[in-house]
C-alpha positions in Angstrom: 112.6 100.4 137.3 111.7 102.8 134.5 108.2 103.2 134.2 106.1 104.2 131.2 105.6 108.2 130.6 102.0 109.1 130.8 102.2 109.4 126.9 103.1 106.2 126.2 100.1 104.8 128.4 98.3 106.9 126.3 99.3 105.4 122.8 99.0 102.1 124.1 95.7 102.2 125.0 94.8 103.7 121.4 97.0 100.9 119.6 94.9 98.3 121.6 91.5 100.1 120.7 92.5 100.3 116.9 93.3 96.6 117.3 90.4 96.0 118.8 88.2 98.0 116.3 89.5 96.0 113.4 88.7 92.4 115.1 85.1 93.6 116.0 84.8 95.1 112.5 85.9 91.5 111.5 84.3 89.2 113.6 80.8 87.5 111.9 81.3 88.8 108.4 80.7 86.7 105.4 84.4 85.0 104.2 85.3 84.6 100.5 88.2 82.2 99.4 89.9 83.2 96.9 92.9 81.0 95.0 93.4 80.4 99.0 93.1 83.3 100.5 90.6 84.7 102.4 88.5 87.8 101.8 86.3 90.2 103.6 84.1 92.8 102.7 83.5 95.5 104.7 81.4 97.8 102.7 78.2 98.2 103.8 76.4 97.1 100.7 77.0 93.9 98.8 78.0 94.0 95.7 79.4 90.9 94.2 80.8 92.4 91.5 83.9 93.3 94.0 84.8 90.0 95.1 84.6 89.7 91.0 87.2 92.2 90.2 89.4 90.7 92.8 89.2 87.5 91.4 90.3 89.1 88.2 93.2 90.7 89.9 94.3 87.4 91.5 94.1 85.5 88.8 96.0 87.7 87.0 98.8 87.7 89.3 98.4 83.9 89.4 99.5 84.2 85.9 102.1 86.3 85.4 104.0 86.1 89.0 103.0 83.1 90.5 106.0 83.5 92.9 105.0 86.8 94.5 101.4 85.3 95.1 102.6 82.2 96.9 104.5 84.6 99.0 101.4 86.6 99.5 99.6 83.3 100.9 102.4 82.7 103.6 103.0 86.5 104.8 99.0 87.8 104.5 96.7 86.4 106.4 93.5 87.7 104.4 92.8 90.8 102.2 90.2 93.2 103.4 87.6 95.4 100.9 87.1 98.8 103.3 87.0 102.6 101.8 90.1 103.4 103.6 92.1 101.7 101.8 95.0 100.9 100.6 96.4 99.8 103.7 98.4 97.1 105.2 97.6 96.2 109.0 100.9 94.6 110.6 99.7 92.9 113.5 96.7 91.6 111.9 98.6 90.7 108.8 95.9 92.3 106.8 96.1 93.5 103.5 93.2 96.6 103.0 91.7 97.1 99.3 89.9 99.8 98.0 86.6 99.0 95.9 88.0 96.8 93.5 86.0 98.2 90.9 87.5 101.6 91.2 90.7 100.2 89.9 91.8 98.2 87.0 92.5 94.4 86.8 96.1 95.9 86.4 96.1 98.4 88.6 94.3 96.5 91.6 97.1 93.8 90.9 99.5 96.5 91.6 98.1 97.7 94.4 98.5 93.9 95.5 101.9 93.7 95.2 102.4 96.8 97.1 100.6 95.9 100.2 102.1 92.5 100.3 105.3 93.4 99.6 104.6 95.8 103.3 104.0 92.5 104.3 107.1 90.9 103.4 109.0 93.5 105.3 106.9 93.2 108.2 107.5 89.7 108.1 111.3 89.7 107.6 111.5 91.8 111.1 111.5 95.5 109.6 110.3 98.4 111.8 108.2 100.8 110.3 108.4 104.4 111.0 108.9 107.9 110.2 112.2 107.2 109.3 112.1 104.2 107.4 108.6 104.5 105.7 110.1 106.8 102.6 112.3 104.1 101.4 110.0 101.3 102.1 107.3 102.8 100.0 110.0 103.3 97.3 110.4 99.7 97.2 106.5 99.3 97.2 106.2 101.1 94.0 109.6 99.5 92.5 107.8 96.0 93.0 104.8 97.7 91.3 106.7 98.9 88.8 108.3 95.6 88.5 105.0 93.7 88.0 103.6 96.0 85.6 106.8 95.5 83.3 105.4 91.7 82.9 102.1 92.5 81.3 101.6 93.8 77.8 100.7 97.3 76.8 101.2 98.3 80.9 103.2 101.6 80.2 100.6 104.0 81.3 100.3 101.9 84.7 103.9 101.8 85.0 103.7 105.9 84.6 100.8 106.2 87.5 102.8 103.8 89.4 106.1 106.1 89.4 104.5 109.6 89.5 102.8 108.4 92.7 106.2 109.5 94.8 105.8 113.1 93.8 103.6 113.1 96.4 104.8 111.4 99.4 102.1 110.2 101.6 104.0 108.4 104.5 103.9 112.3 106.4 103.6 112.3 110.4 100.6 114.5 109.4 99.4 112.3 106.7 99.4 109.1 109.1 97.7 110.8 111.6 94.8 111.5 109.1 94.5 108.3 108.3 94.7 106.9 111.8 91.6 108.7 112.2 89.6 108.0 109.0 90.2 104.2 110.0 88.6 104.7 113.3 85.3 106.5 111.6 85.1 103.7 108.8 86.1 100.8 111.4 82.9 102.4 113.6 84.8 102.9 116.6 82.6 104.1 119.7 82.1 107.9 119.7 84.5 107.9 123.1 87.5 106.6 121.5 87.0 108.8 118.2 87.6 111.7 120.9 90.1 110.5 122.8 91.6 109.7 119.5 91.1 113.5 118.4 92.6 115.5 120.8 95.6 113.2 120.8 96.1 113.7 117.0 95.4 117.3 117.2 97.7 117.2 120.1 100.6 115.5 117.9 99.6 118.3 115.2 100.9 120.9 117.5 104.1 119.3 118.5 104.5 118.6 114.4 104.1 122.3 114.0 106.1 123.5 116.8 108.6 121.3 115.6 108.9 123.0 112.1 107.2 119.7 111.1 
């Protein structure tokens, strides 16, 4: 029988504490339903002018591709408003926002469509990784590019939407960043924000003794 290396042990325990993180982060916070799905705001102020600009952006996409939305509802299972976004969280089939209001009705649309079209190749079986994350964003920012072709006077969004892949940010180093940031905003007990450090500084190394 082959048993698990000592680093694998290792990630698994940190997958289950991210996972973990997020449902505590989750659990007791006020819900929002919008056009059927379910929001959550995880900033620590409230400000209802966010779930307002997300309304905007739904509704918008309500209008002008009704199809993606309906697939949105059956792949997603709620959108998320946290600073670390934009995200998409497979297992949880979350779909993470930045402030809404940072963004315009367009542009927060767009950012829609990107996360949920993650969601559609999560949910027709695709693996994600270092391999396969450069084309999958590629086809992120096509359906963006795609949506933004259906709304009037949308050429400057189609332009932020394209230059976005001159600079890729689906890195190994880039990911482990980010696996980090979403532990400090998710409030994840001091122990596991160390564990969690040395093993990404740890993976750092290995990047850079790789050439990486």
């Amino acid at each position: 029988m082959n048993l698990p290396s000592a680093r694998a042990i290792v990630a698994g325990i940190q997958g289950a504490m991210m996972r973990l993180s997020r449902r505590v982060v989750l659990y007791g916070r006020p819900r929002h339903l919008i056009l059927g799905i379910e929001v959550v705001d995880l900033f620590s102020s409230r400000d209802e002018t966010r779930i307002d600009a997300l309304r905007m952006a739904l509704l918008q996409l309500e209008s002008n591709h009704p199809e993606f939305l309906e697939q949105f509802r059956r792949d997603v299972r709620r959108i998320v408003l946290l600073a670390v976004g934009p995200r998409y969280w497979i297992r949880e089939r979350t779909c993470v926002l930045p402030d809404p209001n940072r963004l315009s009705t367009t542009r927060l649309a767009m950012t829609i469509v990107h996360e949920g079209t993650h969601a559609r190749q999560a949910a027709s079986g695709q693996q994600f990784n270092y391999e396969t994350l450069g084309a999958q964003e590629v086809e992120c920012v096509g359906a963006e590019v795609d949506y933004a072709s259906r709304i009037a006077g949308a050429e400057e969004d189609v332009e932020w939407a394209v230059s976005k892949l001159e600079r890729p940010w689906w890195t190994a180093d880039q990911k482990l960043g980010r696996y980090l940031s979403d532990l400090e905003q998710l409030q994840a007990p001091d122990w596991v924000l160390r564990i969690a450090e040395r093993r990404v500084s740890r993976a750092r190394q290995r990047n850079s003794d790789d050439g990486g």
